[in-house]
N, C-alpha and C positions, 0 to 999 in steps of 0.2 A: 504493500500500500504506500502512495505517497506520500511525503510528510508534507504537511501543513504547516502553515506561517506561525500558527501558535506551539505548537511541537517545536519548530525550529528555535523559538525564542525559550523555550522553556528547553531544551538541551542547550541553549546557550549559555543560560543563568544558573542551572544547576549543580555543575564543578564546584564553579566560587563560592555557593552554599553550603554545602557540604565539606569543602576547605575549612568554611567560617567555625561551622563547630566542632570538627576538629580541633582545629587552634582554641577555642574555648574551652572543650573540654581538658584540652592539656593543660593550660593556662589554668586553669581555673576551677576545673573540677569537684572539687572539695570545697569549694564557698561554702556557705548557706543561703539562702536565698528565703525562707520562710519556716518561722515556726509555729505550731499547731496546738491550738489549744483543748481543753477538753472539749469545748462549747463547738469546737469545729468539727470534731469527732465525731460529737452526737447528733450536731445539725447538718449532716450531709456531705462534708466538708468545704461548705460554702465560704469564700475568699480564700482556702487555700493554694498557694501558688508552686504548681505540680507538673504544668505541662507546658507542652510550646503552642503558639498558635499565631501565626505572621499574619494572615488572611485579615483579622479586621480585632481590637481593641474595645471594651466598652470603657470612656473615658466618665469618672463619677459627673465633671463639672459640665463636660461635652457631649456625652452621650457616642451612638456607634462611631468609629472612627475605621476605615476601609483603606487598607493599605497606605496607613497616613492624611487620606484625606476624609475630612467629615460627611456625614451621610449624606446632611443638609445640601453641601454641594453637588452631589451627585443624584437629584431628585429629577433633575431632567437628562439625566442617563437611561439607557433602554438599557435591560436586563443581561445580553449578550454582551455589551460593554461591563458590563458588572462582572461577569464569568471571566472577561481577561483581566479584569483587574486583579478578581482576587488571587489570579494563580499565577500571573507576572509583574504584578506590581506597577503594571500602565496601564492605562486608558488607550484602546487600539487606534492606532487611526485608521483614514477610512480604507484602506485596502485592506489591511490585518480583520476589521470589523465582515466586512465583503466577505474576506474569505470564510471564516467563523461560520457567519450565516450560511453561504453557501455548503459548508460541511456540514451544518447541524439539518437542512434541508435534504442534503442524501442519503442521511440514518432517521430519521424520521418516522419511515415505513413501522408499523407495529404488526408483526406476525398473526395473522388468520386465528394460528391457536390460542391467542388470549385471551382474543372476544369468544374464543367457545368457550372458555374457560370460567370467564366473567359471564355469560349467558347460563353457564349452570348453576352460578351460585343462587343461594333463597334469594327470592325477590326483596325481603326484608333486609339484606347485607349492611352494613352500614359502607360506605362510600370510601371510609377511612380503608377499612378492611377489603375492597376490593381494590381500592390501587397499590396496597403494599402488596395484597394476591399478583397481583398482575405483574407486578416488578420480581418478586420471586419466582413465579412463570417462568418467569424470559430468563432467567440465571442459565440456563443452556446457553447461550447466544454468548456467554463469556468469556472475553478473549485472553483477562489475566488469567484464567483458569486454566485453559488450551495451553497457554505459552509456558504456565506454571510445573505442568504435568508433560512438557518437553524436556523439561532442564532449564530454560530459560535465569541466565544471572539476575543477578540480584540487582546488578547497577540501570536492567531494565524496565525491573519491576512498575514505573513511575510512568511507561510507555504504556505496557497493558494498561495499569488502571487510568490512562486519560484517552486508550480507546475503550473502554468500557463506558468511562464516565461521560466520552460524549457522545455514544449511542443510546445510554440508557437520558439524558438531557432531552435530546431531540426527539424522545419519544414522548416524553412525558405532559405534555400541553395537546396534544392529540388525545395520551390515555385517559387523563383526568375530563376535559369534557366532553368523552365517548362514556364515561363514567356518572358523570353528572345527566347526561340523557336520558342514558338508559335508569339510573335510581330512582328517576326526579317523571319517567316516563313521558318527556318532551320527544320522544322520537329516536330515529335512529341517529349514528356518528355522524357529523359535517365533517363534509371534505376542507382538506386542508387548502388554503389559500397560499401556493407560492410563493406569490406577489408580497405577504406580509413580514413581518420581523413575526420574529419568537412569540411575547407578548401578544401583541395587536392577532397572529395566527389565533390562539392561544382564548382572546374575547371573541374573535371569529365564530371558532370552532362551540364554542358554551352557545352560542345560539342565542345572547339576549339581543332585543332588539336595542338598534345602537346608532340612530339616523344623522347624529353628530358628532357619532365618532369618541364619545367622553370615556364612554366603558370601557372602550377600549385602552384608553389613555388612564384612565384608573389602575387597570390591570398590568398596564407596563411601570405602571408609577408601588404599586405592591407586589410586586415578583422585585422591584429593585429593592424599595426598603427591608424587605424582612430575608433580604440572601444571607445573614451570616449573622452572627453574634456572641463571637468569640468560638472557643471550646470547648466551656464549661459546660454550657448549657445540657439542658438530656439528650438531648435528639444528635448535636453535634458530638459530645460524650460518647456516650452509645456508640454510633457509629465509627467513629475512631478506638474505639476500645476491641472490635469485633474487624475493624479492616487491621489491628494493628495486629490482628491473628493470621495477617494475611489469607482472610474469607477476601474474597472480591468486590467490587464496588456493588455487583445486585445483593448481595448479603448483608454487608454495610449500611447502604441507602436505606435498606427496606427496615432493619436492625431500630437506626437512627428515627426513621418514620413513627415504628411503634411506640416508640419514646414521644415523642410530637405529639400523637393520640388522647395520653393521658390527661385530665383534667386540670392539672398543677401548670401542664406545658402550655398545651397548643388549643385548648376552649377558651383564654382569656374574652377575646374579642367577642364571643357567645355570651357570655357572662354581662359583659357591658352592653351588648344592645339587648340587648332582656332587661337590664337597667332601667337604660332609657325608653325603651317601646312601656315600661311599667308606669314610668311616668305620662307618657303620652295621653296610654287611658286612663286613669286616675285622674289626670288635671282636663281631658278631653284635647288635647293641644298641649302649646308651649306653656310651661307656668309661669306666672312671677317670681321677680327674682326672691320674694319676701316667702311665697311657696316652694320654693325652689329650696331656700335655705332651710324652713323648715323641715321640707322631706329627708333634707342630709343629715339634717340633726338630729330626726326620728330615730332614722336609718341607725345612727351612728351609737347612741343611747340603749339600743336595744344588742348591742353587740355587734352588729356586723360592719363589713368595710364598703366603700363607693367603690364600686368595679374600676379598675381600669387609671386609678390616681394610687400613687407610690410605686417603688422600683427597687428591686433590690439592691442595685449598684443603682443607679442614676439618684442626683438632688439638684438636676434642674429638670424642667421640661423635655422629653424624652426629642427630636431634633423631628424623629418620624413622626410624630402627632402634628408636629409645625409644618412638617410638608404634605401632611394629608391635610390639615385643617385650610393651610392655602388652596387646596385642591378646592373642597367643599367650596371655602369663599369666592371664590370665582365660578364653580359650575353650577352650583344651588343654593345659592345663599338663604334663599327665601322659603326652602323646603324645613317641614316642621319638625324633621327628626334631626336636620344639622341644626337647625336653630335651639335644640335642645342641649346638642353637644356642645352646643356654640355657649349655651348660658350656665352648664356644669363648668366648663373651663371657668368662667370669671365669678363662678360664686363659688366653689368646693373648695377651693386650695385655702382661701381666707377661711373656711371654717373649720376645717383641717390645722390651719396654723394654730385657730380658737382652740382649740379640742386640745394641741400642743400633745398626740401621743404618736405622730406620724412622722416618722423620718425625713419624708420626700412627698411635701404635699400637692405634688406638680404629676400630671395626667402621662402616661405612657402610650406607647402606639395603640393598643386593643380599645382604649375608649373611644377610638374614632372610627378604626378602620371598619367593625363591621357594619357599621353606621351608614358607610359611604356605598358599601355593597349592597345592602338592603333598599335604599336608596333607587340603584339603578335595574332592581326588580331579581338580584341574584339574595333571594330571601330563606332558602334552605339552610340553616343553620349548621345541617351536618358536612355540608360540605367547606365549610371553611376552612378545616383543618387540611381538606386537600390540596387547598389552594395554597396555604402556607408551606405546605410540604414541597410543593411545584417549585417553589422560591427556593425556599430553606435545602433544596438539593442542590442547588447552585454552588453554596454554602460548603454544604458536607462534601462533593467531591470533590473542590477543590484542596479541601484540607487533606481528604487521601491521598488523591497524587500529591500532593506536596512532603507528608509523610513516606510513604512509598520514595520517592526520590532520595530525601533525606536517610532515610533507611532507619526510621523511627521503632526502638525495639518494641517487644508485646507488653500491652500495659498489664500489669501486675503489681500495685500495691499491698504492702503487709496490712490484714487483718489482725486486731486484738482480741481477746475476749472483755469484758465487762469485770470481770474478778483480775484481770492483770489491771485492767486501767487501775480500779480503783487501788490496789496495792500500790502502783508506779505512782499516785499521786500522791497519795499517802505517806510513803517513802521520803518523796521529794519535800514533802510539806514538813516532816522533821527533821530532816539535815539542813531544812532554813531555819 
């Protein structure tokens, strides 16, 4: 097969990467770099600092950060511009972009067998569970797997998984609303649109109607924001944790997915337009901001939290709320579910400050986005998480092949028992 422009630049950067830590490791090896407290132990081991992850930063004061440059800026970036960034560290220009697309357009094709596959499952599936099915499927079609059970070196490994990773990309905005048709019983798959990008194929293919085109521009503008975030998170975890087994990127991908699934991860944005659509009927409309404040206070009084405001790393306003809320402000100002989000922004955070038990009383991506989807009549709540996933693979392979390249060993941290901690603290606490 021929090599592509992005192949070529990512064999060209890869030496000098793996030079770097090299020389670090020699250098340096034996640092410390973080210590661990009990309270990390037992809460997941959240802020522990344990692994690498180049692809994209979450800054507390700044929010996502992408190959050094903030998210914010890259809002009018199309998604396949996102895919070179994170795995080479530039923004393509327009021939390197050209070709991309043109490659992600001749793997495309989704194999006959899948739709049998997904045509067998209950009709009741959830949506989630037939695109990780479908991605598991296809794990035949795997090219790191073929070249793996050749003998294939190890300095190659980084080749298969970025042809894996970009057969299984370029299928995936095809599967997902061949997926969303059939669940949603809107009819059979929409043929793909050559003519379009990734994205814009991608709102094609889901079939909402779109006569100015905004949906479509939503959907290139949410495949951008939500491709990465760091790799801590479950979904990027996971799958790094299971490719660093060297399983393949459909094992990975799909691994990383089911993490996404879970209700902690990847329903936030459900949670928050259940939120607001509660208010809607409740108040019949938009409320006052004097109703408004009272509902939070209620809310807030009776124990629970406002969807969708605090962050566990972030204490400013999340950069992707600010790029979807400018979305909203320009294409529906006047619609009564943005006008909703629109008046949680400027009343929640001051009563959040009131309340003074809230770290971060500044709104994150999920209060907005599923808002803007609902919005443009994509109102199935189950599929959201597909749709994040669509993006968020962006994300996860490029962090394998970038592992793969690197030659990132198998993750394996030591486990304790609960009777060791507690003695190791105890210990410690009378030799001070």
């Amino acid at each position: 097969m021929a090599k592509i422009n992005l192949h070529d630049k990512l064999e060209s950067q890869i030496p000098g990467l793996r030079e770097d830590l090299r020389a670090l490791a020699k250098a340096q090896g034996t640092a410390v770099v973080s210590e661990v407290t009990v309270n990390q132990v037992l809460g997941g081991m959240r802020g522990v600092k344990a692994m690498l992850c180049d692809t994209s930063v979450v800054d507390p004061d700044k929010g996502l950060i992408i190959r050094g440059i903030p998210i914010g800026k890259l809002a009018d970036r199309i998604p396949e511009e996102i895919y070179y960034l994170l795995l080479t560290g530039e923004i393509p220009g327009a021939d390197a972009l050209a070709d991309l697309q043109s490659e992600l357009k001749k793997r495309a094709a989704i194999p006959s067998y899948v739709w049998d596959v997904l045509k067998a499952m209950p009709e009741d599936s959830h949506p989630m569970t037939m695109f990780d099915t479908a991605i598991l499927v296809m794990e035949r079609e795997s090219v790191f797997r073929r070249r793996y059970a050749e003998g294939m070196h190890k300095d190659e490994y980084w080749e298969a998984a970025l042809e894996d990773s970009l057969n299984l990309i370029a299928k995936l905005p095809a599967m997902a609303a061949g997926i969303y048709r059939m669940h949603t019983g809107k009819g059979k798959p929409i043929a793909s649109d050559p003519k379009l990008d990734w994205g814009g194929d991608f709102a094609h293919m889901l079939g909402i109607p779109d006569p100015a085109g905004q949906f479509a521009n939503l959907i290139r503008l949410y495949l951008t924001l939500h491709c990465d975030h760091e790799g801590g998170n479950v979904s990027a975890f996971t799958c790094h944790t299971v490719g660093s087994a060297l399983s393949d990127p459909y094992y990975a991908v799909s691994a990383g997915l089911n993490g996404l699934a879970g209700p902690l991860h990847g329903l936030a944005n459900q949670e928050c337009l259940h939120f607001v659509l509660e208010m809607h009927t409740k108040f019949n409309g938009v409320p006052s901001d004097k109703d408004l404040r009272d509902f939070a206070w209620h809310r807030l009084n009776e124990g629970h939290v406002v969807p969708g405001y605090g962050h566990a790393v972030l204490r400013v306003t999340d950069p992707r709320f600010t790029a979807f809320h400018d979305f909203g402000a320009r294409v529906c100002p006047d619609e009564e579910i943005f006008r909703i989000v629109d008046s949680i922004f400027r009343i929640v955070p001051g009563v959040l400050r009131e309340q003074g038990k809230a770290k971060d009383p500044w709104p994150n991506v999920d209060a907005i986005s599923g808002s803007l989807l609902y919005h443009f009549g994509l109102t199935e709540f189950d599929f959201y998480t597909v749709l994040f996933g669509v993006s968020r693979a962006l994300g996860m392979c490029s962090q394998l092949i970038i592992n793969r390249a690197l030659g990132t060993p198998i993750t394996r941290p030591k486990s304790v028992s609960t009777e060791w901690l507690k003695n190791t603290v105890s210990a410690a606490h009378h030799a001070a």
